[in-house]
TORDO-821450 format. One record per residue: residue in three letters; x, y, z of N, C-alpha, C in turn. Coordinates in steps of 0.2 Angstrom, whole numbers, plus 2048, in hexadecimal, padded with zeros to 3 digits. Example, Ala and Ser with C-alpha at 12.3 -4.5 7.8 and 13.67 -1.06 7.14 Angstrom:
<recs>
ALA8427E482783E7EA8278427F0827SER8407F58238447FB824840800827
</recs>
This chain:
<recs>
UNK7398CD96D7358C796C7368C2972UNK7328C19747308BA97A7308B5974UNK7368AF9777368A89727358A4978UNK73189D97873289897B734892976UNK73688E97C73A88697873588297AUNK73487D97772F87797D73387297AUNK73386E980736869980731861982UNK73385C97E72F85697F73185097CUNK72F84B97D73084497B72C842972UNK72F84296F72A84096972883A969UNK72283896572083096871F82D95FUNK71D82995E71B826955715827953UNK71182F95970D82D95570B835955UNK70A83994E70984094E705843950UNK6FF8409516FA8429526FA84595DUNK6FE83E95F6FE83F965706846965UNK70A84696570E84C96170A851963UNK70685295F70385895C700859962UNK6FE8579656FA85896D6FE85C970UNK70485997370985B97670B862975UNK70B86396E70E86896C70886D96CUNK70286E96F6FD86F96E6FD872976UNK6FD86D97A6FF871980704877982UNK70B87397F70F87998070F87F97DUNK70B88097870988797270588A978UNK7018869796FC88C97E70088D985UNK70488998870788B98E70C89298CUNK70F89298671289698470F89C982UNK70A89B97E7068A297D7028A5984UNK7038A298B7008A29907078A8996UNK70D8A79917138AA9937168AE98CUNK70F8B198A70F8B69837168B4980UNK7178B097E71C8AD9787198AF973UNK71F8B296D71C8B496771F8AD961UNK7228A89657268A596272889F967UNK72589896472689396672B88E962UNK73088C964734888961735880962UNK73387B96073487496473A87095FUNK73A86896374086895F741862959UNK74386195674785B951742855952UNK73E85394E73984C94F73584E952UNK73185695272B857955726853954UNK72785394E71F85094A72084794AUNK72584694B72783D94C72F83A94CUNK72F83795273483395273582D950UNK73A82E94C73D82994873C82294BUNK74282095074381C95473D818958UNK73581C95573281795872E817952UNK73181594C72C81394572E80E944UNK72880A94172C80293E729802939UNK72F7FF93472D7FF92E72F805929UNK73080792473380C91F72E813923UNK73681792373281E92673082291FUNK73082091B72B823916726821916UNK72381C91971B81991871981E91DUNK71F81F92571A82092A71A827928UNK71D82B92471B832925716835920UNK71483091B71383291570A835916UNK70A83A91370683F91570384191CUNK70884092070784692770D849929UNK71284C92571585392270E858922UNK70B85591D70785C91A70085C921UNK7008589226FA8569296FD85C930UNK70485A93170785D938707865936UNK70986692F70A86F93070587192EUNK6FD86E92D6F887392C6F5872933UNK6F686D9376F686B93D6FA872942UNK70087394170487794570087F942UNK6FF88193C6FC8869386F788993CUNK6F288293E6EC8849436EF889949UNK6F188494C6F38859526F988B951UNK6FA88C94D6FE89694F6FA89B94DUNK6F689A94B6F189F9476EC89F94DUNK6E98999516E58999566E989F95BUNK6EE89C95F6F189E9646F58A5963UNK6F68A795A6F98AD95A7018AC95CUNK7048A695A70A8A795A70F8A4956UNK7148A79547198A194F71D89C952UNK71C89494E71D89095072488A94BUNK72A88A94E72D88794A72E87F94DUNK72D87A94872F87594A731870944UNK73286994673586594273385D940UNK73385B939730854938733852933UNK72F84D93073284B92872E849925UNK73084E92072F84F91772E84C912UNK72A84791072A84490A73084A904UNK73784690073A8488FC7398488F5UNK7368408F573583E8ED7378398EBUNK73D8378EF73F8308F073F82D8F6UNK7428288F67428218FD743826905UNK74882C90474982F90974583690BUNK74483790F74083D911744842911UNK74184891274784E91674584E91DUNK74A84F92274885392974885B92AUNK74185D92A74186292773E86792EUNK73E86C92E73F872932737878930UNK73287993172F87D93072C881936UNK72C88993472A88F935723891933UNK71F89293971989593771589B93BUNK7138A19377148A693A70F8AA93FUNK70D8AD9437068AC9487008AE943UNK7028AC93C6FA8AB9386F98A6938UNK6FE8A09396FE89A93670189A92EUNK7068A092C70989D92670D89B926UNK71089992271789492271D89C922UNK72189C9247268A192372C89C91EUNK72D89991F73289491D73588D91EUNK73688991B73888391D74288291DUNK74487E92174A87D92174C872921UNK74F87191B75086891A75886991FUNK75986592375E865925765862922UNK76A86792276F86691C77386091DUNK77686192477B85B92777985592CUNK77785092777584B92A77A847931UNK77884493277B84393B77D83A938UNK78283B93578683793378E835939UNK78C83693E79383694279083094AUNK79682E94F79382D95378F823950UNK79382194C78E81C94A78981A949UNK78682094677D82394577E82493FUNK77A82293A77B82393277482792FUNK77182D93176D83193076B830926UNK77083192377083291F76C82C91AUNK76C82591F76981F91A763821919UNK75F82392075882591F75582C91CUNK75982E91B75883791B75C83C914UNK75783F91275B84190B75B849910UNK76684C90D76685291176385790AUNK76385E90F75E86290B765865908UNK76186B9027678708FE767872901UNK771874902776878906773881903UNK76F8818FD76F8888FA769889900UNK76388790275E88990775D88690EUNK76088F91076189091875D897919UNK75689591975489C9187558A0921UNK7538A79217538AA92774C8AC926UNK7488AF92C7408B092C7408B6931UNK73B8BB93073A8BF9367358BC93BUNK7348BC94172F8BA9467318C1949UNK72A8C594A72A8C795072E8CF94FUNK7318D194B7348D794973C8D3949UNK73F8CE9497458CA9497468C6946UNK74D8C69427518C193D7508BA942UNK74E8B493F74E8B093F7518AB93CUNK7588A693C7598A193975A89A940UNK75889693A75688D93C75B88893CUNK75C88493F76087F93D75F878942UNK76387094075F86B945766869947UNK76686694B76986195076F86194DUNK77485D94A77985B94677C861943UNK77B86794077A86D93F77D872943UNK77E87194878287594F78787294EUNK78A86E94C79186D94C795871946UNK79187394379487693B79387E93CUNK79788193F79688A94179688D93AUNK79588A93379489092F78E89192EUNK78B88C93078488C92E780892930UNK78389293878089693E78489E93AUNK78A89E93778C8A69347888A692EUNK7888A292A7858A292577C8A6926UNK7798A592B7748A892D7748AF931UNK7798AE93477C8B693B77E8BB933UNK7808B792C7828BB92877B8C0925UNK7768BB9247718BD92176B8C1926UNK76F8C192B76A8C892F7678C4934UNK7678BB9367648BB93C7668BD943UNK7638BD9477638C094E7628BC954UNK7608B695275D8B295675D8A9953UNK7638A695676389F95375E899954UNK75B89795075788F95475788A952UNK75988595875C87D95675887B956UNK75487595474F87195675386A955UNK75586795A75986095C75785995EUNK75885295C75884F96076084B962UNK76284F96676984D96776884896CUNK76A84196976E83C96C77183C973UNK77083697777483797E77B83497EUNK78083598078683098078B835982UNK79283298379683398879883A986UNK79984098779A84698679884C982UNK78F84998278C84B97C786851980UNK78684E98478285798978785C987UNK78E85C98879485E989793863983UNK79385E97D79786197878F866975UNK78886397578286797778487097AUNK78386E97F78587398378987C980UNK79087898079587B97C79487E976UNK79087897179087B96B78B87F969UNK78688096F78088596D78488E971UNK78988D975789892979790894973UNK79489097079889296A794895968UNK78F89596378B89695E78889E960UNK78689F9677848A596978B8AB968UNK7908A996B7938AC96E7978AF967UNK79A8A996579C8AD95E79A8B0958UNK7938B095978E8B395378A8B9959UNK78C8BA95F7888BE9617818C095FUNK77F8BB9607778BA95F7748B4965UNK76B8B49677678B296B7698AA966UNK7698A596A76689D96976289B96BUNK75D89996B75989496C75888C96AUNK75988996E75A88196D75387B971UNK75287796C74C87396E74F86D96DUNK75086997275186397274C85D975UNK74A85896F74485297174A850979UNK74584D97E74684A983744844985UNK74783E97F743837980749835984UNK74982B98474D82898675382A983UNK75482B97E75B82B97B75E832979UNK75C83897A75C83E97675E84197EUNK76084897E76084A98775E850988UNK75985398375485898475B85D987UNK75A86098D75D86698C75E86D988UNK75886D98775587598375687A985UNK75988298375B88698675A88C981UNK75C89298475A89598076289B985UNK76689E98076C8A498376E8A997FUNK76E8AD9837708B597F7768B697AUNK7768BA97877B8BC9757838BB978UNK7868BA9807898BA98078B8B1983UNK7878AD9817858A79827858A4988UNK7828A998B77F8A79907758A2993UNK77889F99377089899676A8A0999UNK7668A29987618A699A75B8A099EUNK75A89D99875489899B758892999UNK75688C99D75788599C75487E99DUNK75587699C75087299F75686F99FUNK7558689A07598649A275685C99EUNK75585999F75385499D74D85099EUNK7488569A17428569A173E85499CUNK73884F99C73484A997731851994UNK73085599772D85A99372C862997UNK72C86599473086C99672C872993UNK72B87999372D881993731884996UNK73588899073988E99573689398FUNK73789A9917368A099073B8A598FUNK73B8A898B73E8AF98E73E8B5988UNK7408BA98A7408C19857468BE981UNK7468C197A74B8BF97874B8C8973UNK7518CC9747518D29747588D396EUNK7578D896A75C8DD9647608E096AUNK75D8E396E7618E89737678E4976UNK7668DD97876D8D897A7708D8977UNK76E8D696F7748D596B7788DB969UNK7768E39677768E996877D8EA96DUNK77B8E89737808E997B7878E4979UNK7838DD97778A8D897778F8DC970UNK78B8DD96C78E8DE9647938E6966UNK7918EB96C7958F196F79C8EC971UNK79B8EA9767A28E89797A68E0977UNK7A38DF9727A58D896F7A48DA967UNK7A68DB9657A68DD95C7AA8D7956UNK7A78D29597AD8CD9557A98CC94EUNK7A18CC94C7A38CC9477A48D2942UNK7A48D99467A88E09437B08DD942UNK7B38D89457BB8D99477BD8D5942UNK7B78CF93E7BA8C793A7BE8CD934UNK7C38C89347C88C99307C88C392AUNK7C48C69247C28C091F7CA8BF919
</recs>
């Protein structure tokens, strides 16, 4: 499977969003990507709403994924990315959806661990999703599971999903910029490969505050493709069963866990 990340600044307003992500779909599908991944506040950045973010998203949830639907089914490719959800009450969910090169939904992912750390209180605006659904999806003949930004710090989640057959991780992030925190970025996507011996791919927004750095590494957590802090961005690459096959030969740890 050929996965691309894209990477970009989200702005307050969907519509313009959707543009962006509109380019990168087709520069991807331009680099036979079977699978386009973007990241955490594709569909709208918080930090530039005023006013209750339940007014400003309320009914363009359902606007952005039949919006994204077009646009995989046009271009013939599956397309995961991220926004918020009207829940029911005052808080939304930050929610994760997958759609498949028909343009169906394969699955939705609410984020479980809200980014309550850092002096950041995620959780006033944001209702987290059930810990029981973490689904995994096939794209492309490949287990796929999901996860967002905060989420990389908790490696059961990433076993919890390696357990269920996925093959290939994907973050969709806005990770915050601050002292040690490309660092701990960095580290925790190539922990998360290396110990589950499986493919990651990561999408990180690249505003003023967030430091982008989108990546995508093998099974042996190695960086394949990268960006850096680029306003906006593609990378590309094959993303192969045969790797994980090779690493999972001479690396057998999870044959070796001792529960």
């Amino acid at each position: 499977m050929k996965v691309s990340v894209g990477q970009f600044a989200p702005t307050g307003s969907v519509a313009d969003n959707l543009e962006t992500m509109e380019r990168l779909v087709a520069k991807a599908k331009a680099e036979d990507a079977d699978l386009v991944l973007f990241p955490e506040e594709a569909m709208l950045a918080v930090s530039q709403v005023t006013g209750p973010l339940n007014a400003a998203i309320e009914g363009n949830w359902s606007k952005f994924v039949q919006r994204l639907s077009l646009m995989a089914a046009e271009h013939r490719v599956a397309i995961v990315a991220g926004g918020y959800e009207q829940s029911g009450d005052e808080r939304p969910y930050n929610t994760l959806v997958a759609l498949g090169e028909d343009g169906k939904i394969l699955g939705t992912y609410r984020k479980i661990h809200l980014y309550d750390a850092f002096s950041y209180q995620e959780s006033k605006s944001i209702k987290a999703g059930d810990v029981a659904e973490v689904p995994v999806f096939e794209i492309a003949g490949m287990k796929v599971g999901v996860f967002t930004c905060y989420d990389l710090r908790f490696p059961e989640i990433a076993r919890r999903l390696v357990n269920e057959g996925a093959e290939l991780l994907l973050v969709a992030a806005a990770w915050f910029k601050g002292e040690h925190k490309i660092e701990h970025w960095e580290t925790l996507l190539r922990a998360r490969a290396i110990e589950n011996t499986v493919w990651v791919a990561a999408a990180g927004t690249s505003s003023s505050h967030t430091i982008g750095h989108s990546a995508i590494l093998d099974p042996m957590g190695m960086p394949i493709e990268y960006l850096g802090d680029d306003a906006e961005g593609l990378v590309t690459t094959d993303v192969t069963r045969r790797r994980i096959d090779e690493v999972r030969e001479f690396l057998p740890v999870l044959a070796n866990r001792r529960l």
